[in-house]
C-alpha positions in Angstrom: -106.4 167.9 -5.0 -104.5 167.8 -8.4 -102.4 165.2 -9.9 -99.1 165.8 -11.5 -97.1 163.3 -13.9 -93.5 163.1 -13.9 -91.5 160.9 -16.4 -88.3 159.9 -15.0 -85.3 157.8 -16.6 -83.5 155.8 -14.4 -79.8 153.8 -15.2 -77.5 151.2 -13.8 -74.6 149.8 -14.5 -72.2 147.2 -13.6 -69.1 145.5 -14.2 -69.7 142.6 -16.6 -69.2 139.3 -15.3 -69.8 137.3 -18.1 -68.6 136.0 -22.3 -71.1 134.9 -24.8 -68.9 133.4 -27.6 -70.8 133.2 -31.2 -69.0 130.7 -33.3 -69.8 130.5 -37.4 -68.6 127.6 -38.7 -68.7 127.9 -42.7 -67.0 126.2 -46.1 -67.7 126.2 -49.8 -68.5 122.3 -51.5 -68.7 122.0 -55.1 -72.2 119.5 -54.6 -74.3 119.7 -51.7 -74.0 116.3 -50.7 -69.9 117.4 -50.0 -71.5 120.4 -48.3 -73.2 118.1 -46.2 -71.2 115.3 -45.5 -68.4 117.8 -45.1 -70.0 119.7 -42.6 -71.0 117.1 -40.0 -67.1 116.6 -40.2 -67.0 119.5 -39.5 -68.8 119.8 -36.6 -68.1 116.4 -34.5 -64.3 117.6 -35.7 -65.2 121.0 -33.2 -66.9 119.1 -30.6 -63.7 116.8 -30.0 -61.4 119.7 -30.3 -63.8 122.2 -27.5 -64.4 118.8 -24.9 -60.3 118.5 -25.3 -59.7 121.7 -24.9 -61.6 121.6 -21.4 -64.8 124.0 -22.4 -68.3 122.9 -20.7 -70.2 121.2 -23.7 -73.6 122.3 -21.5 -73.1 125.5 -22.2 -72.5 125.2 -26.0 -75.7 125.9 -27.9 -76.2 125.4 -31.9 -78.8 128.2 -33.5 -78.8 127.7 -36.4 -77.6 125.1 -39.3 -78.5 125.1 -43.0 -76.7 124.8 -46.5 -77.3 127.2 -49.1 -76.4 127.4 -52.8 -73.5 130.2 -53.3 -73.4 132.3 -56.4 -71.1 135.2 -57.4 -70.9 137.2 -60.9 -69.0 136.7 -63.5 -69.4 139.7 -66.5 -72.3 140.4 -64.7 -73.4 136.9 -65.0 -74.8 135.2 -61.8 -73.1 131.8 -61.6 -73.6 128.9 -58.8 -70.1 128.8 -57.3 -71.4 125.7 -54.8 -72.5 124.9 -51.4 -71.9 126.4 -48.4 -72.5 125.1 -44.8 -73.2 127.6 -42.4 -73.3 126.5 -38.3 -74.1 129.2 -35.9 -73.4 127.7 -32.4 -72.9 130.2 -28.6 -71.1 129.8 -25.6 -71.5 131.0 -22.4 -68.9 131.4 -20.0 -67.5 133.3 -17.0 -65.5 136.7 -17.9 -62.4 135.3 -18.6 -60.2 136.9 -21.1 -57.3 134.5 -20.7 -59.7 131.4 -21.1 -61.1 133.2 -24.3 -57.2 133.0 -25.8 -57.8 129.3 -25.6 -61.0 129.6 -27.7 -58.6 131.2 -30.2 -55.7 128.8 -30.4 -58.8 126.3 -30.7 -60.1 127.8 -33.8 -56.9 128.7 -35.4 -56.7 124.8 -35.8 -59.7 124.3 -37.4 -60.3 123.8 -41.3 -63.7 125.1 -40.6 -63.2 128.9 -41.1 -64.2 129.6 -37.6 -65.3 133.0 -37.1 -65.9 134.4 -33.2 -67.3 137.1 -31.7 -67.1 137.5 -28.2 -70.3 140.0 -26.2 -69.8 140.9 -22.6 -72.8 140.9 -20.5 -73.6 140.4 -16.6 -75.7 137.2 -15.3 -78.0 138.8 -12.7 -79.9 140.9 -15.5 -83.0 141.0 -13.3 -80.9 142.6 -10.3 -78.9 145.5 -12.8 -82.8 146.0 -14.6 -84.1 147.1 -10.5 -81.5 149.1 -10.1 -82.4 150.8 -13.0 -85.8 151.2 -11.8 -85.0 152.6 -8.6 -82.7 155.0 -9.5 -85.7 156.2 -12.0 -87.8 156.3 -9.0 -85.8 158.4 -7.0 -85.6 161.0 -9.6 -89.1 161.4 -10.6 -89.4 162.0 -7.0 -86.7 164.7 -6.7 -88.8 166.1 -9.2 -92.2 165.6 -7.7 -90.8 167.3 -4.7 -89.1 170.1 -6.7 -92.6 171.0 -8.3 -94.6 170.7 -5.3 -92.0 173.3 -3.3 -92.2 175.6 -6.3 -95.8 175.8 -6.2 -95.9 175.9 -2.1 -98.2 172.3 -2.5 -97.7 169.8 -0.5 -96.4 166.2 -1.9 -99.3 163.6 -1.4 -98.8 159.7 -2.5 -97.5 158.0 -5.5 -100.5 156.7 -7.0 -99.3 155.2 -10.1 -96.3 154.1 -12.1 -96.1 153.0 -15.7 -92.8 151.3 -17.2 -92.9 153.3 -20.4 -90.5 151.1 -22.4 -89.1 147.7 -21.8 -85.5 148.2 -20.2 -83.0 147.3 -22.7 -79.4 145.8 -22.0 -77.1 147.2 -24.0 -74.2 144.7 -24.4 -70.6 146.1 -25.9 -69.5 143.7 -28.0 -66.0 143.3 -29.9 -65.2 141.5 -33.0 -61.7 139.3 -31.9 -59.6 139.7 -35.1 -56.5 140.6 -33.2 -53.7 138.3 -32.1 -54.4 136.9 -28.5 -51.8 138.9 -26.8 -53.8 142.1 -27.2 -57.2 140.5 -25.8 -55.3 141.4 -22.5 -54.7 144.5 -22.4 -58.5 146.0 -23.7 -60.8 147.4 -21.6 -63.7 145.9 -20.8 -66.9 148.5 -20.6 -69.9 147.8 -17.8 -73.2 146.7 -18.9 -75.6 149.7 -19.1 -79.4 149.5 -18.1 -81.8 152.1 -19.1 -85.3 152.5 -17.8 -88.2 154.8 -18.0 -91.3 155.3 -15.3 -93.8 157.3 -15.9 -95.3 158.2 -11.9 -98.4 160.0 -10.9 -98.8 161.9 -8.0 -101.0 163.5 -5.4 -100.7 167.2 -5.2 -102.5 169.7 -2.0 -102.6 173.2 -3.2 
């Protein structure tokens, strides 16, 4: 009895069904105490304007905060221009592209140099990644079988199968500088999963 390894790569996709929102709030302070008092302005100031604009304030997360000092060169001089706050906060919400034009009238109000960036993905990540996996599994059998009829063997049992790589979600993502009327009319791509098996099998000669 022999053993033959196939190596199989499997995908899925879907439809995506769901927005994640990044938000950058940013702005330049001569002193880093205006940096700072400025930005928790800033911030409560974005807070009252998402809760009034109807958004779900449990599905707003901040990731990061900080102040830095901000330089730029003059006659190749590096000079301290100021202070700069930087928030980093994400959204999560259902695929809606007419609810995401709200999220851009929002930040078109804001003195904070808003900055989004909208990522499409799908919630059941678990079910697209095992449909990935079976659709891997069926081909490395199509090609176990293909092998064992070439060689006029017969096709024992799967013994063994070894994910060869983590599956990764590849999530199209957009950068929303356009006006809100084209958000509209762009196509949205499906979420892609991508897996590979590696599958040993039992071979009769």
């Amino acid at each position: 009895m022999a053993t033959i390894n196939i190596q199989a790569t499997g995908k899925a996709k879907q439809a995506p069904d769901q927005m994640v929102v990044t938000i950058h709030l940013s702005n330049l302070y001569n002193s880093y105490k205006g940096a700072l008092n400025a930005s928790e302005l800033a911030y409560e100031t974005f807070l009252k304007a998402f809760e009034k604009a109807g958004f779900d304030k449990q599905q707003l997360f901040l990731e990061s905060y900080g102040i830095d000092e901000d330089y730029e060169y003059v006659q190749e001089k590096r000079q301290l221009r100021g202070y700069k706050y930087r928030y980093r906060l994400r959204y999560t919400m259902d695929l809606d592209l007419a609810r995401y034009q709200d999220f851009l009238k929002l930040a078109a109000k804001l003195d904070s140099n808003p900055l989004l960036d909208l990522h499409y993905g799908v919630k059941d990540h678990e079910g697209l990644r095992l449909l990935a996996i079976k659709d891997a599994i069926e081909k490395g059998n199509q090609q176990a079988s293909f092998i064992a009829t070439t060689l006029n063997a017969s096709l024992g049992k799967l013994t063994k199968i070894d994910l060869r790589n983590e599956p990764v979600m590849i999530q199209r993502s957009r950068a929303m500088a356009m006006e809100a009327s084209a958000l509209s009319d762009m196509a949205v791509e499906p979420i892609e999963d991508e897996v590979t098996l590696a599958m040993d099998f039992h071979l009769e000669v």
